[in-house]
Structure formats: structure tokens, C-alpha cells
C-alpha positions in Angstrom: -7.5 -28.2 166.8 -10.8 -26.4 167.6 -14.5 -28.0 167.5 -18.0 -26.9 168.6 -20.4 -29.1 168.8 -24.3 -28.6 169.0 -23.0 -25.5 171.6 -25.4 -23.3 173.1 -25.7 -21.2 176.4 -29.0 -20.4 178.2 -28.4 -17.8 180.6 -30.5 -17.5 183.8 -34.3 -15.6 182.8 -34.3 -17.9 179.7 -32.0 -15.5 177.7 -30.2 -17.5 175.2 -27.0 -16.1 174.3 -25.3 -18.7 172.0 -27.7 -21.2 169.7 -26.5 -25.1 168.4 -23.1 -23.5 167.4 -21.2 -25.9 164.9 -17.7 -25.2 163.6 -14.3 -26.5 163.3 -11.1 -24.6 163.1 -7.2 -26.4 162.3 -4.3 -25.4 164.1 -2.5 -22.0 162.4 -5.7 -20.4 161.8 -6.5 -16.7 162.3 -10.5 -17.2 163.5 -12.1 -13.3 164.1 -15.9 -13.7 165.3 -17.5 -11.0 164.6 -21.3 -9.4 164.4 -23.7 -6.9 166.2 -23.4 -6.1 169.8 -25.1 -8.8 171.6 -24.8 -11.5 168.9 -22.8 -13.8 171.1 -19.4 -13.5 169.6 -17.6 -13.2 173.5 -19.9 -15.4 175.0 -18.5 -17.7 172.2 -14.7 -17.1 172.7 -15.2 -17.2 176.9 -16.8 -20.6 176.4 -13.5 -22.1 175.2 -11.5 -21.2 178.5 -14.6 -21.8 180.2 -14.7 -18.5 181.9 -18.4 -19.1 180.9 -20.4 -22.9 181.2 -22.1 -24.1 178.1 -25.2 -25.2 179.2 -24.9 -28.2 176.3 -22.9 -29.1 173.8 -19.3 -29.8 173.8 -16.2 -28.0 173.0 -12.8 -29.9 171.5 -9.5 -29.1 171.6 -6.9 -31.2 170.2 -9.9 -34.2 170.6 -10.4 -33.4 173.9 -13.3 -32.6 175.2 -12.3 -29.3 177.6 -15.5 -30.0 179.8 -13.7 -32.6 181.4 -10.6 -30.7 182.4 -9.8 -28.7 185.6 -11.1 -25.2 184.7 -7.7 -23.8 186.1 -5.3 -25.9 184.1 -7.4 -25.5 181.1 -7.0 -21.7 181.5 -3.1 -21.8 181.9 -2.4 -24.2 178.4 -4.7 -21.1 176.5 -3.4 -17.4 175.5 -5.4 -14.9 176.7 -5.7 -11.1 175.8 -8.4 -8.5 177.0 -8.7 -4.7 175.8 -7.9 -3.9 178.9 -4.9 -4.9 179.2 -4.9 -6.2 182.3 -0.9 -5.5 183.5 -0.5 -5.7 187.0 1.2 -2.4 188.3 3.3 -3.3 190.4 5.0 -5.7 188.6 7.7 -5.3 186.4 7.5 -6.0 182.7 9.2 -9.1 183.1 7.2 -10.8 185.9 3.9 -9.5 183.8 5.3 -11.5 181.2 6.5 -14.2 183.1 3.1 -14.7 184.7 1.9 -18.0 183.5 5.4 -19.4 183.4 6.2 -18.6 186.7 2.7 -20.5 187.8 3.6 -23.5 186.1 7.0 -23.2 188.4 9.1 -22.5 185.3 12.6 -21.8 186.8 13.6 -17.7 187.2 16.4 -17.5 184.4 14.6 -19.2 182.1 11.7 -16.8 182.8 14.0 -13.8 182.2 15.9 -15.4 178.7 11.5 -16.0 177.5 10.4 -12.3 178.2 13.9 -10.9 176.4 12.8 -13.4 173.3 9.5 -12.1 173.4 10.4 -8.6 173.5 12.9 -8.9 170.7 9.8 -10.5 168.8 8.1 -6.7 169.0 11.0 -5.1 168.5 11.5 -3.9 172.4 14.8 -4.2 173.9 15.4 -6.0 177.0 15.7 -2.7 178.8 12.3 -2.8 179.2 12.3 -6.0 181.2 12.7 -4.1 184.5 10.3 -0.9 183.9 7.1 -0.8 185.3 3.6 -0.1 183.0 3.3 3.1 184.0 6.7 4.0 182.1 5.2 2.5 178.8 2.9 4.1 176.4 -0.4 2.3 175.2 0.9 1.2 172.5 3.5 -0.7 174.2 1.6 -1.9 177.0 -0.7 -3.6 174.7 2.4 -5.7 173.4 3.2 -6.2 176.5 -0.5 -7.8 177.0 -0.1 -10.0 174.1 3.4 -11.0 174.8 2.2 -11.9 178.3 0.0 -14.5 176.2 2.5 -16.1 174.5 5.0 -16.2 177.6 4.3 -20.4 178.2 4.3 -21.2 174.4 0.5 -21.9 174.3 -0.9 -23.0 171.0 -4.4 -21.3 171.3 -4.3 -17.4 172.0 -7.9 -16.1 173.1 -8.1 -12.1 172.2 -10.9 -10.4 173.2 -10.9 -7.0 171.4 -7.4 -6.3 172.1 -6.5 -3.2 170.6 -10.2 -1.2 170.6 -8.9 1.3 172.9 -5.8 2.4 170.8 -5.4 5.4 168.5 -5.7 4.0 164.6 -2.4 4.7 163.9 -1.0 2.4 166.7 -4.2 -0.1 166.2 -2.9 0.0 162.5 0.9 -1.0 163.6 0.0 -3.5 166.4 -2.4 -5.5 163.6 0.7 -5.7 161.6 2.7 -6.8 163.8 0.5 -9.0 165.4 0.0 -10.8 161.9 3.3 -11.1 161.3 4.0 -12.6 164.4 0.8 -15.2 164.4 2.0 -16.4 161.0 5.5 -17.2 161.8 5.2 -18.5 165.6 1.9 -21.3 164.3 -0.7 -19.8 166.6 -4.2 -20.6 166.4 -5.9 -17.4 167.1 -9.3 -16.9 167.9 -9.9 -13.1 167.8 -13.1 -10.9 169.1 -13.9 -7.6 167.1 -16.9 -5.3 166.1 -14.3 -4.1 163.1 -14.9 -5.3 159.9 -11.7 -3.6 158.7 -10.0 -5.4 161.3 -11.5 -8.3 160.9 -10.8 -8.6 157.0 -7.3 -7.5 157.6 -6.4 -10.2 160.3 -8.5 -13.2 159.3 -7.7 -16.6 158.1 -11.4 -17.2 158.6 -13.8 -14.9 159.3 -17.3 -16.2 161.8 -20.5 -13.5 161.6 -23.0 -14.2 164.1 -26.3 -12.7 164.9 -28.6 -13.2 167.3 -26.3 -15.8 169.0 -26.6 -17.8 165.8 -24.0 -18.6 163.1 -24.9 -16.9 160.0 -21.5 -17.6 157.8 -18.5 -18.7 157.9 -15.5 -18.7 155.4 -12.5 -16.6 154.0 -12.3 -12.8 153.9 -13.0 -13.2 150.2 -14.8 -16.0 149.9 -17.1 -13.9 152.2 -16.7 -10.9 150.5 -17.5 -12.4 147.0 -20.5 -14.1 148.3 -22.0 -12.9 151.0 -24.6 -15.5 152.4 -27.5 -13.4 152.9 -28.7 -9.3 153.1 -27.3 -8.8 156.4 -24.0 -9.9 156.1 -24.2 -7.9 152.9 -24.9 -5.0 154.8 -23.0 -5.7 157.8 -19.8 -6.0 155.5 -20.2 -3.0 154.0 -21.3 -2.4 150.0 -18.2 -0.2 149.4 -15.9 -3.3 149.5 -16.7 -3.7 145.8 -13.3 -4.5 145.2 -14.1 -8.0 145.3 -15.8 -8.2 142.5 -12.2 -8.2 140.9 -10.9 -11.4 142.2 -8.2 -12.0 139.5 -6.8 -8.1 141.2 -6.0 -9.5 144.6 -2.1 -8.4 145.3 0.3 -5.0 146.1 2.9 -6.6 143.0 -0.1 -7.1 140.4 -0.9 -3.5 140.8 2.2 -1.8 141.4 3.8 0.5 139.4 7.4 -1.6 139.5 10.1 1.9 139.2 9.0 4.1 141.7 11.3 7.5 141.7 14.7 7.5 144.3 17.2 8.9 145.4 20.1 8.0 148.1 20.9 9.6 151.0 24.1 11.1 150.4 23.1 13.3 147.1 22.8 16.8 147.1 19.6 18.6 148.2 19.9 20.3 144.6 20.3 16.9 143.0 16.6 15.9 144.4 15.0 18.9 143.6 16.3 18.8 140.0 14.8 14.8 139.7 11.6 16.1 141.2 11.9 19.0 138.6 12.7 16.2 135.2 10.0 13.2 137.0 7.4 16.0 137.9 6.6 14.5 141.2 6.4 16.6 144.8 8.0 13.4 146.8 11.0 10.8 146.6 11.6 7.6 147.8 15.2 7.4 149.6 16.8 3.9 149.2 20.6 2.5 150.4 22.6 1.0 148.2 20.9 -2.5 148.6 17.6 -0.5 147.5 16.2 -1.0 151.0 13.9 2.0 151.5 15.0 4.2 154.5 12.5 6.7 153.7 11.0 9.7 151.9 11.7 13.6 151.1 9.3 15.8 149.8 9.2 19.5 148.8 8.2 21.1 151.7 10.6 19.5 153.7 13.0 20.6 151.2 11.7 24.3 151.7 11.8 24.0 155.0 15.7 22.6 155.1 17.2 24.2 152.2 19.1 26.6 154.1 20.7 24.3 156.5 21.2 21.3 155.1 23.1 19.8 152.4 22.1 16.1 151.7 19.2 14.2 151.5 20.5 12.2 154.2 20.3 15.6 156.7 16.3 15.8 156.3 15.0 12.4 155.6 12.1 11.2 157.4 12.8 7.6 158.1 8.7 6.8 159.0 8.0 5.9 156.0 4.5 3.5 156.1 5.1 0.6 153.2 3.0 -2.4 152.5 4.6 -6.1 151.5 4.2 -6.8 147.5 2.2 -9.9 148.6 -0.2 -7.4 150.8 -3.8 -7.7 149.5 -4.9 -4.5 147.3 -7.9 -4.1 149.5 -5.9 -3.5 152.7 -3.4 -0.7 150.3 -6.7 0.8 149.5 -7.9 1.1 153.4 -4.3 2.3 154.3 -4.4 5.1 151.6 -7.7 6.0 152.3 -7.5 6.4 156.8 -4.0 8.1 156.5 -5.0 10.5 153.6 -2.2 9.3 151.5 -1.1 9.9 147.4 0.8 6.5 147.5 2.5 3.6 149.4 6.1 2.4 148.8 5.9 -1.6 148.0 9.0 -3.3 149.5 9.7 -7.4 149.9 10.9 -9.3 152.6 13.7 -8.0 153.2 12.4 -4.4 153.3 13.7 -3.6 150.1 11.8 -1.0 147.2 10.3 -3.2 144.5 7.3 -0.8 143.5 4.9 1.9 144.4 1.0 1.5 144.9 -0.5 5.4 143.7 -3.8 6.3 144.7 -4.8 7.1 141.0 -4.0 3.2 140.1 -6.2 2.2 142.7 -8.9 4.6 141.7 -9.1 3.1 138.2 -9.1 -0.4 139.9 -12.0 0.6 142.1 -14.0 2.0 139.2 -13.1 -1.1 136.9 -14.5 -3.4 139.5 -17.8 -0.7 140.3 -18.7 0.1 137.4 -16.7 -2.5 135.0 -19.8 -4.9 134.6 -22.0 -1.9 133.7 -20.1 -0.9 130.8 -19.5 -4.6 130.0 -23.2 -5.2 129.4 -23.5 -1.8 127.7 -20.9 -2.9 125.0 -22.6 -6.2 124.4 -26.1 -4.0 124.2 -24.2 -2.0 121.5 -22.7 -5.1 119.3 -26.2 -6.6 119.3 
């Protein structure tokens, strides 16, 4: 799908920004480059749509060697997303959408019927079609941005930093989503980002570069386990010790598989008396399919008793969850940026199979910290 060969780029003054690059990617990956400012990881991703000259080597895609096609037309068959954003104002959401399609004289009702698909993919209705950006938060604007990508059905989506500017919790959602929606559409993504978080999170593969120059490449975990040298060591990040526990890599190995619930329509007294016999502060609130709708706690409770009757009347439906085939690392960096005692585990179909507490993943952490320690002091002891 994706090849560098022998790829460097010399800028004017002698500066060399990129150095004999050699890699090859298949089509479906998730490819993040990442490293230091300046190490050449955007210099790398703008060579592919040729919004920056190699100066020698060759770039492939699909066999094709993209130095011998018009820049333009190259630029329109490949995805493109910038931090910026980059919506035109005075367009509508649809004709921001319909951008490319409409340059490669796609006809105006199929235009429309793409950007209502697209939308539905990020769970935006098509009454957004006809707003302009100004009416949209951030957050939406940058699905907007990477809807805009996928508008002509391209295979190969550039994304250059894409959702640096946003506020975590938002960054948190759009990675999500974005995941979700790589995996199931087939998109080869190559992804830019100074994250490490992020990049573990969203990777298929995983590119550090330094100094222009490729200094591993390879699976979040296969990096994680054996980092190829000090710097990547340090560049990762020592507390991700986790990984020294491969056989602990899932949510469902983990989980703690009868979390605590409660349905909607029972009493306000019946929770508080369950919270009284299971000596918890919070409850999980399933339907009647256990699909998890959301959480009470007792200070929603206190706040509410007065007023309200059921659980149903004070429910707070945003209730974050991870998928049982999530890895444990990413539970742990969840639990850890929002500050939270534990995350409901649901399947595919968004319904409750466990809960992930943070004082499970405490004794995982320490296990795989300080596990080998005590190992070798046992074997000290029996001989």
C-alpha cells in the first residue's frame, strides 16, 4: 500500500530534514509517526501528498511510484486532515464536506446523500448539513475536518495532528471515535502526533524518529516490551511498566464480571438500600437487555431525594465505559486523566458485562513493577 524507499529531503542551507527513510506499511494500518520536535515526522507525512519534494528516493503507493503523478491529482485520491481545521466559512457543512467530490465533478445529490452518510458515521444528524462552522463547537468542527477527508472514499487519510488543539475530554472522544471508524471503513491512516498517549492508543504501528532518522518501528507493545534503544526508552515514558505483564493485556481479563445495578424504574429507596447491603457509594443503571444507560451515586441521591421518586428521574446518562476487548493500559490512562474509582466494561452492543476498579488495576500495576523483584527475592530465600 505504502513504501519508502532510500527517502531523504535536503532542504536549501544543507539542512537535512529526513535521512534514507525505509518502510513499508499494508493497507488497514493505523501508522502514527512520532518523535521530538524537529525530528522529521511532518516532513515525512507531507512527502506522501507531495506538499513537500523529496530530494531522492522514492515513495510507492499501491506500486506506483507517486513521483510520477500530477501533484494535483495525487492530492485529491489522498485524505487529508490538519489541526487547524481548515473549514471554509462560508460554506455550509455540506459543501465543506463535499469539497473534493464536488472537484472530481461528482453529481450534487449524490454529494448531499455522502455528507448525510458521513454525518450519521459521527453520530451528527443531517440537520447539520446546512449550518455554517461558526454554529458548531470544536469538537464538532473537527469531525467535520475529518469527515471532509473521507468525503471521495479515499483509501489513504493523511492527519497531521488533528485534534492537538481540543480539550482532553473531547480529544479523548474524537480518538474513540476516530478508531472506531478507521477499523470498520479499511482506512490506511498515517497519523502525525507529539502524544505518546495518543499515539499508543491509536496505533496499529507505531514510527519514532529522531533527528530525521528512523529509530524503530513496530507495535505499541512490541515497542513497549522492547524498546530499541535509551531514548525511545525515555521518550516512551518508564511508567508504562505495564508491559512487562504481556499475558494481562485486555478490559475482560481484568474485570470484575458482576458489577452492582439497578434499573431505572426502582425506587430511589430501593438504590439506597443496595448501596447500603453492597457498601458501595455508586450504581450502575442497566435496561432490561442489561445495556448500561448510566450511573447514580449518593450525592446525586442527596441532592434529589426530595423531588424525585425513581432512579430513572436522576440518572446521569454520561456514563464513560470502555469495550471488554479495550487494552488494560488505555483503562488505566482513562482512570487516571478523569480522576475516576472505576469504568463500566460493556460489549458490542453496549451492554454491562463487568467493571474495571481502580484498586484491580493498582494490584496489576504493582504485580508488573515490582512482581520480578519479589520473584527473585523468593528464589534468594529457597536457595
Amino acid at each position: 500500500m505504502l513504501k519508502f524507499e532510500h527517502v531523504t529531503k535536503v532542504y536549501k542551507g544543507g539542512k537535512t530534514a529526513v535521512k534514507d527513510l525505509n518502510m513499508e506499511f499494508q493497507p488497514g494500518e493505523f501508522i502514527v509517526f512520532i518523535g521530538p520536535s524537529g525530528c522529521g515526522k511532518t516532513t515525512t507525512m507531507k512527502m506522501i501528498n507531495r506538499l513537500i519534494e523529496p530530494t531522492s528516493g522514492s515513495i510507492y503507493i499501491n506500486g506506483k511510484n507517486i513521483l510520477e503523478k500530477d501533484p494535483v491529482q495525487l492530492r485529491r485520491e489522498i485524505g487529508y486532515v490538519i489541526q487547524q481545521i481548515g473549514l471554509f466559512p462560508h460554506m455550509t457543512i455540506q459543501q465543506n464536506i463535499s469539497l473534493i467530490p464536488k472537484l472530481l465533478k461528482w453529481p450534487e445529490d449524490k454529494r448531499r446523500e455522502r455528507a448525510k452518510e458521513l454525518l450519521k458515521l459521527v453520530n451528527m444528524t443531517e440537520d447539520y448539513l446546512d449550518r455554517y462552522p461558526h454554529e458548531l463547537s470544536g469538537g464538532q468542527q473537527q469531525r467535520i475536518g475529518v469527515l471532509r477527508a473521507l468525503a471521495a472514499d479515499q483509501p489513504l487519510i493523511l492527519m497531521d495532528e488533528p485534534f492537538g488543539a481540543l480539550d482532553p475530554i473531547t480529544r479523548d472522544s474524537l480518538q474513540d471515535e476516530f478508531k472506531r471508524l478507521q477499523q470498520s471503513l479499511g482506512k490506511t491512516i498515517v497519523f502525525v502526533t507529539h502524544d505518546m498517549d495518543e499515539a499508543i492508543k491509536l496505533a496499529d504501528r507505531l514510527v519514532i524518529m529522531r533527528d530525521g532518522q528512523l529509530v524503530q518501528i513496530g507495535t505499541p507493545d512490541e515497542i513497549l516490551r522492547e524498546p530499541a534503544d535509551s531514548f525511545v526508552e525515555e521518550f516512551i515514558g518508564k511508567e508504562r511498566l505495564l508491559q512487562a505483564r504481556p499475558n494481562i493485556q485486555t478490559v475482560e481479563q481484568v474485570m470484575n464480571p458482576k458489577p452492582i445495578t439497578i434499573t431505572e424504574d426502582k425506587s430511589i429507596s430501593e438504590a439506597i438500600q443496595i448501596m447500603k447491603d453492597q457498601r458501595v457509594d455508586s450504581l450502575l443503571v442497566v435496561d432490561r437487555y442489561q445495556v448500561l444507560t448510566g450511573f447514580i451515586d449518593v450525592e446525586m441521591i442527596d441532592q434529589n431525594r426530595k423531588k424525585s421518586v425513581n432512579v430513572g428521574d436522576i440518572l446521569n446518562t454520561q456514563a464513560f465505559a470502555v469495550q471488554k476487548d479495550s487494552l488494560v493500559r488505555e483503562s488505566i490512562r482513562q482512570i487516571l486523566k478523569r480522576g475516576m474509582k472505576y469504568v463500566p466494561v460493556v460489549d458490542e452492543k453496549q451492554r454491562l458485562v463487568g467493571i474495571v476498579t481502580r484498586a484491580s488495576l493498582v494490584d496489576i500495576v504493582y504485580d508488573s513493577i515490582w512482581g520480578d523483584v519479589e520473584a527473585e527475592k523468593q528464589e534468594k530465600h529457597v536457595g
